[in-house]
Every structure is written in structure tokens, then in C-alpha cells.
N, C-alpha and C positions, 0 to 999 in steps of 0.2 A: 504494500500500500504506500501512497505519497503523502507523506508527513505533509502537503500543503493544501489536500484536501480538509472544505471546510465540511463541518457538519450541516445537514439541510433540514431542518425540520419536516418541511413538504415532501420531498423527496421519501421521506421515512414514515411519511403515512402508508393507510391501506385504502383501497376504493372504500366508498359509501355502505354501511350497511345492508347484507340481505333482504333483511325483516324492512320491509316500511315504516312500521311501529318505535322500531329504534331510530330512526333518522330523529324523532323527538326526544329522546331520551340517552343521546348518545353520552354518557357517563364514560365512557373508555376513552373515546377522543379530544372530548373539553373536558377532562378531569386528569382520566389516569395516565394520558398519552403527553399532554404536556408536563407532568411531574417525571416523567420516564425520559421525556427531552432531556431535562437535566443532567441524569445519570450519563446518559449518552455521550452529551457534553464531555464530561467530567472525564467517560473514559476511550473517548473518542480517541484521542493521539495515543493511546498505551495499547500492549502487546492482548489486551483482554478479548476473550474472541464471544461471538453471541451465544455460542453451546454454553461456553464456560455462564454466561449470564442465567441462561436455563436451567442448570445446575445449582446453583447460586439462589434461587425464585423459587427450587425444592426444597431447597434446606429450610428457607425461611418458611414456607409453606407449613411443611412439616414439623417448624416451632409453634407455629400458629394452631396447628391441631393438638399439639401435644398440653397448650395451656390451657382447651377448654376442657380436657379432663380433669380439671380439679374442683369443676362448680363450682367456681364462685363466682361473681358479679367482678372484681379487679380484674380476674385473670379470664373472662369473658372480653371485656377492655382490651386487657392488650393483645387476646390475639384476636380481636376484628383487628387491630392496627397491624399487626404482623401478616395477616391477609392481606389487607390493602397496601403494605410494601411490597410483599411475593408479584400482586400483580400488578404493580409499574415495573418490578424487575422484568417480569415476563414480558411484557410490553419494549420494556429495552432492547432485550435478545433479537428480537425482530425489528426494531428500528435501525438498532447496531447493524445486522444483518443490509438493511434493503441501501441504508445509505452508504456502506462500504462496500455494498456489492458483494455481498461472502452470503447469498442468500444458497439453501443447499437443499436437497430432499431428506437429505439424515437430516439437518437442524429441524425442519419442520416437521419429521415423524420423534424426534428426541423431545421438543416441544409437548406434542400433542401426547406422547408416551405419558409423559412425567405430570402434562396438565391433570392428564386422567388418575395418577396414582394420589396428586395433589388433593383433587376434589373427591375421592373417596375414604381417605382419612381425614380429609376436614371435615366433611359429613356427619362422618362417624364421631368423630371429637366432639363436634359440635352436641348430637345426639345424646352420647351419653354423658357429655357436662352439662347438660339443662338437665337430664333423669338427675343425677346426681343431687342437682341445685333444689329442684323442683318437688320428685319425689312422682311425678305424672306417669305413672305407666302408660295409660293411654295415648297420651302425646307421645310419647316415646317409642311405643309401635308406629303410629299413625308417620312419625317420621322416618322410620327404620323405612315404613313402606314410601314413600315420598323418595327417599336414596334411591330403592330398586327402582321409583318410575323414574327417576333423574338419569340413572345409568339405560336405563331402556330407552330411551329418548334419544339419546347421546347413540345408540346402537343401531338406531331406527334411523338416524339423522346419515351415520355413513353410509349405511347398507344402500339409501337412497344415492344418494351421488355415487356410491360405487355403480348402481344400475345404471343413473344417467350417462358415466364416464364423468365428470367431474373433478379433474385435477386441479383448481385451484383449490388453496388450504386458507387457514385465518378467518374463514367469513361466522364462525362462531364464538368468535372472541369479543365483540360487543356484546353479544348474551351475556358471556362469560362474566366479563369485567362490570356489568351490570349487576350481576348476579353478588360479585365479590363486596361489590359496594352497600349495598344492601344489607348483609352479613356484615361490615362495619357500623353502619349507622346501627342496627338492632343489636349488635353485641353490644356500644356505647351508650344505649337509651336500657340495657337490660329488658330486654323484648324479645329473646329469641323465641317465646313461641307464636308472637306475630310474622317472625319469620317463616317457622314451620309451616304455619297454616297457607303463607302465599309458595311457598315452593313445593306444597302438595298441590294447590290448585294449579298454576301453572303448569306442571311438569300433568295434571292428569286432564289438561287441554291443549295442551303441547302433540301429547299422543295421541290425542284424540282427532288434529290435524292429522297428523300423519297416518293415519287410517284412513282417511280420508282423502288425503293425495296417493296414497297406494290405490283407493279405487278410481282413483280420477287414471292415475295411468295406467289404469287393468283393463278401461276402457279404451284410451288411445290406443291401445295396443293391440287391443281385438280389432 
């Protein structure tokens, strides 16, 4: 690389949102994308590479899950904030990435690997530091199953673009980063079971699209 390459913020964006929906609510790009500019910044001239940042966005991640198992309202606090740093790091990996040009199919299957291992032990931390806090068995099945429909979603969401052929990556990462932020604001206000309740509704009309574009192309098909 040329030490007198600058950094470009624009350059290091992604297109526009899939979802129409998010074009309103773009929380990743006027939130989390320009705090992740920063970073970029910061390690834009150094030998630091975007996997390395991927790696880097797990570890933190996996702090982040690891504090909600203790139930408490503090340590609910700081790991929403340990969340919402994982995912401006994440965000960097891929900015580092688009504006050095070091973009790769391992980085973006490394990414999306580790996004996935990230978001099921934060789930799960989450889950059972509110049972802990709380004492709700009910709520705490009720979420356990809201996990499975969040990962069926996420399974149902590839399986479709593997059908279509759909090689572009990233266009789930506003959900995402949406998602991550929300999980801050309710772990800081001590509300994660208003979180629950909207990531089970979400995630069981999420799928409920997606049954529904499955019939819509069963018919183009035919």
C-alpha cells in the first residue's frame, strides 16, 4: 500500500440499504459507520489488516456476552457498550477493507463466520443474565425460542440468495447494526425484556416474509 493514500470516508461506505424500511432508520451509517470512521483513521497508515479488525470485534463481542451473565443491571450497562464497540469495530474491518482495497472473499466469509458465532452467544448471555436478574422462566423460554427464530431467519435469508445466485455480501449489516443498537439502549435503560418481546416479534414476521417470498418464487418458477 502507498503511505500517501488518504482515507475516504465515501469510498468506504456500502450501497443503500436492502430493506426500504431501513433507508429510515439507518442507525449503522449515521451512527455506527461514522464512529468506525474514526478507528479507520486512527489505523489507516499502520500494518493493521481488516481480518485482524474482525478478530478484534470477536473478542470484544464475546466480553460483551460474557458480562450479561452475571444479572445485574451494571454489568447489563456495560456490555450493551461492549456491543456497540464490537460493532463499529466490525464496521471498520470492512471500511479498512473497501478503502485500501484489501477487500477478499475469506475476509467477508471470516466476517460473516464470526458475526454468526458473535450473535449466538450474545443471545444466549443476554438470555440467561435477564433469567438470572429477573427470575422469568417464561420470558426466558419465550427468548431461548426468539434465538432459534433469529438463527432460522438468518438461515432462510442465505439459503434464498444462494437460490437466487446472489454474490454480493454486507447487505445484512444494517439489520444487524440496528439490531446491536437497540440491545444498547435497553441494556442502558434496564429493559431487556422490552427487548425480548420486539426480537421475538420481529424475527416471527421476518419469517413469516420469507414464506412468503418462497411462494412468490415457487410460482415464478412454475
Amino acid at each position: 500500500m502507498e503511505r500517501g493514500i488518504e482515507f475516504s470516508f465515501q469510498k468506504s461506505l456500502k450501497d443503500d440499504a436492502a430493506y426500504p424500511v431501513l433507508n429510515y432508520l439507518r442507525v449503522e451509517r449515521y451512527f455506527t459507520r461514522p464512529l468506525a470512521s474514526l478507528l479507520v483513521r486512527l489505523v489507516f497508515r499502520t500494518n493493521l489488516t481488516p481480518n485482524q479488525l474482525t478478530v478484534i470485534a470477536f473478542f470484544i463481542g464475546l466480553g460483551s456476552a460474557y458480562l450479561y451473565t452475571y444479572g445485574e443491571p451494571v454489568y447489563f450497562l456495560w456490555g450493551g457498550i461492549l456491543a456497540q464497540l464490537a460493532s463499529i469495530v466490525d464496521c471498520a474491518d470492512g471500511m479498512l477493507a473497501r478503502s485500501k482495497g484489501l477487500c477478499s472473499k475469506y475476509g467477508a466469509f471470516l466476517d460473516l463466520f464470526l458475526d454468526r458465532v458473535t450473535d449466538f452467544l450474545l443471545f444466549s448471555g443476554i438470555a440467561v443474565g435477564h433469567y438470572l436478574y429477573s427470575g422469568d422462566l417464561k420470558l426466558f423460554i419465550a427468548c431461548l425460542f426468539g434465538i432459534g427464530l433469529y438463527f432460522l431467519q438468518v438461515t432462510l435469508y442465505y439459503l434464498t440468495r444462494n437460490y437466487l445466485d446472489i454474490e454480493k455480501t454486507g447487505e445484512a449489516a444494517e439489520p444487524r447494526g440496528l439490531l446491536i443498537f437497540l440491545i444498547f439502549v435497553f441494556s442502558a435503560v434496564n429493559r431487556l425484556d422490552i427487548l425480548m418481546y420486539i426480537t421475538l416479534f420481529a424475527t416471527v414476521i421476518n419469517n413469516m416474509i420469507k414464506v412468503v417470498n418462497l411462494v412468490r418464487l415457487g410460482r415464478s418458477a412454475g
